[in-house]
C-alpha positions, 0 to 999 in steps of 0.5 A, a space after each residue: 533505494 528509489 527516490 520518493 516522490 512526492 508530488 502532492 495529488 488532488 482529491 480528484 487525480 488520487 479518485 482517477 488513479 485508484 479507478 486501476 488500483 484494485 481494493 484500494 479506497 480513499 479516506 480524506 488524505 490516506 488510502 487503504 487496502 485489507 489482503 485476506 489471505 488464504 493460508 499462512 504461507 501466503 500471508 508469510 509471502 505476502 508480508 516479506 514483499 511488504 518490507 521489501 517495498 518499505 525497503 526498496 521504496 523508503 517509504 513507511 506505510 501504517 499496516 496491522 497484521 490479524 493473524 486469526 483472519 490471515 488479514 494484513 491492512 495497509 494504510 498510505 499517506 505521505 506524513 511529512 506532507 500531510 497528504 497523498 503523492 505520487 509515492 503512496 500510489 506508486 507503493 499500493 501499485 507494488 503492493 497490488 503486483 505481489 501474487 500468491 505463491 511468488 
């Protein structure tokens, strides 16, 4: 299992890195990100690669699953620090290399 780091990141380094972190936008100290997906299949994969990045990480993200728009949200925060580290970014960035049909 990876160590978390958590190093906290200024409102301005967490802008410059999400510059490289397709679909994902800052609100205060969390970041989000909707996947739509196009069937089922790749929402089933989809979810299965977002519990084994809980896992792998241990790291705990807030998500929402919208069966009806094959929508899964994902919010990141470090809560124990009450702000954004270098583990909430290092997660979206494994969320982001996931690829339909993997």
């Amino acid at each position: 299992m990876a160590t978390e780091d958590k190093t906290g990141l200024t409102p301005a380094q967490i802008d410059e890195e999400l510059r490289s972190l397709e679909g994902w936008s800052r609100s205060e100290s969390v970041i989000s990100r909707a996947f739509v997906f196009r069937n089922y299949r790749d929402l089933t994969s989809f979810l299965n690669h977002l519990t084994q990045t809980i896992t792998s990480q241990n790291h705990h993200p807030d998500f929402g699953l919208n069966t009806g728009m094959r929508l899964i949200w994902v919010a990141l925060t470090t809560h124990s620090k009450k702000a954004l580290t270098r583990s909430d970014l290092n997660f979206a960035r494994t969320l982001n290399s996931w690829t339909p049909g993997a």
